[in-house]
Structures are given as C-alpha cells and as structure tokens.
C-alpha positions in Angstrom: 0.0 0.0 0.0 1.7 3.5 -0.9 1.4 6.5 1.7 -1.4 8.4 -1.0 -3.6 5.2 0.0 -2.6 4.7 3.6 -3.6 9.0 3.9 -6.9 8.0 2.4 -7.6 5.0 4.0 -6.6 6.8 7.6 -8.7 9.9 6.9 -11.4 8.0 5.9 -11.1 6.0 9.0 -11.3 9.2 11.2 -14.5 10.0 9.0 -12.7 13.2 8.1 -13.5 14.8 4.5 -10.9 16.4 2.4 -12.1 20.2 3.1 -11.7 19.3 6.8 -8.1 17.7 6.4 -7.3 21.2 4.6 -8.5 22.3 7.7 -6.0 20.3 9.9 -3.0 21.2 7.7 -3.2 25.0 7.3 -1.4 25.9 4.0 -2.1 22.9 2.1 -4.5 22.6 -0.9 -7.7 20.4 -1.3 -5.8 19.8 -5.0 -2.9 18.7 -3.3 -4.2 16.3 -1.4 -6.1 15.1 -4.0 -2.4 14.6 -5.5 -1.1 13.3 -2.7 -3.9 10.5 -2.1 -3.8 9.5 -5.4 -0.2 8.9 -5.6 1.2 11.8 -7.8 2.4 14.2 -5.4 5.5 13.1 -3.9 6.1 13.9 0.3 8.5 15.4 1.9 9.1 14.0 5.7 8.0 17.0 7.2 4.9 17.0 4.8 4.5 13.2 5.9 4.9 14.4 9.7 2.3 17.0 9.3 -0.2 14.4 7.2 0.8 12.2 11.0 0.0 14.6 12.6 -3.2 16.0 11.5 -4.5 12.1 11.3 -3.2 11.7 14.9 -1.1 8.5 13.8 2.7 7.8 13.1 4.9 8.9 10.4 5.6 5.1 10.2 2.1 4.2 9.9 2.3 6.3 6.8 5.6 5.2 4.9 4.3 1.8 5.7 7.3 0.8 8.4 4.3 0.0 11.0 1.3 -2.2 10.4 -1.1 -0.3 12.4 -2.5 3.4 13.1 -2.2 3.8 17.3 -5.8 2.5 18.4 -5.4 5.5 21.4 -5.2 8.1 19.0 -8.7 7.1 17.6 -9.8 7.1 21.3 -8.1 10.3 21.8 -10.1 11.7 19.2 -13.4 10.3 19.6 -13.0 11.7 23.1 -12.2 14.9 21.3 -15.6 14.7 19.0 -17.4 14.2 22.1 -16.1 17.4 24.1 -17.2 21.3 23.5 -16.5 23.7 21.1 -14.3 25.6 23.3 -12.8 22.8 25.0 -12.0 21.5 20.9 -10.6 25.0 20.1 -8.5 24.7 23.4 -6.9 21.0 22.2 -6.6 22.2 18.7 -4.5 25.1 19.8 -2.3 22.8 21.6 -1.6 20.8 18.8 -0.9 23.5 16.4 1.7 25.3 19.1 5.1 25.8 17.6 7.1 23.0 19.2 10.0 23.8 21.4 13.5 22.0 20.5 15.3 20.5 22.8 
C-alpha cells in the first residue's frame, strides 16, 4: 500500500472529509491532497509528519514501516468529537503550538 492510500484509507477511517483535512493542515490545498492521495504528489518527511499529525497517527504508519494506526489516538479523538467547542478549540490550539527543540 503507498502512503497516497494509507492517507486515504486513515482519513477515511477518522470519517474526516478532504475540506476538513485542509482544515487540519493550514497551508495545504484540497488539490494537493487530492495529488497526494492519489499517488502523484510526492512527500517530503516533514509534509509526511504534518499528514501524522493532523491524522493523529505515526509517520511510520504512513511510509508503511508500522502495520497499524495507534488504536489510542482514535480514542483520543473520539474523546475529542465528544467534548465542547471551546474545549476542541483549546486542544486544537495545543496541537498546532510551535514545538520547542530540545
């Protein structure tokens, strides 16, 4: 399976439409991941990160070096569907946080 269909496949899992995976990844195009899914846009590993990212799995679910998509981030985000507004604004502003190096 290539990363275009494991991106699909996971999206789809997280019942999350294209428009709303544009959403997640701020600054990339609903054409692009149209190219992406389908195989003829090739991903950098920080575009592959940020696709793990937004579809709360692994970068290695995505290249295919790991079998399976982390069952607790589906938890972690059905128990995000479940909560507030606010307290989903709160958690997405988290995530989207410039990261600190260490």
């Amino acid at each position: 399976m290539t990363i275009g269909q494991r991106i699909k496949d996971r999206r789809k899992e997280l019942g999350l439409s294209q428009t709303e995976l544009v959403e997640r990844l701020g600054g990339i195009s609903k054409a692009s991941i149209c190219k992406v899914e389908n195989d003829k846009e090739d991903l950098t590993l920080d575009r592959v990160r940020r696709y793990a990212d937004a579809l709360f799995c692994s970068p290695g679910y995505l290249a295919g070096w790991v079998d399976r998509a982390d069952d607790r981030a589906i938890k972690m985000y059905e128990s995000y569907l479940e909560q507030p507004q606010e307290v989903q604004s709160a958690i997405e502003t988290l995530l989207t946080a410039p990261r600190k190096k260490s």
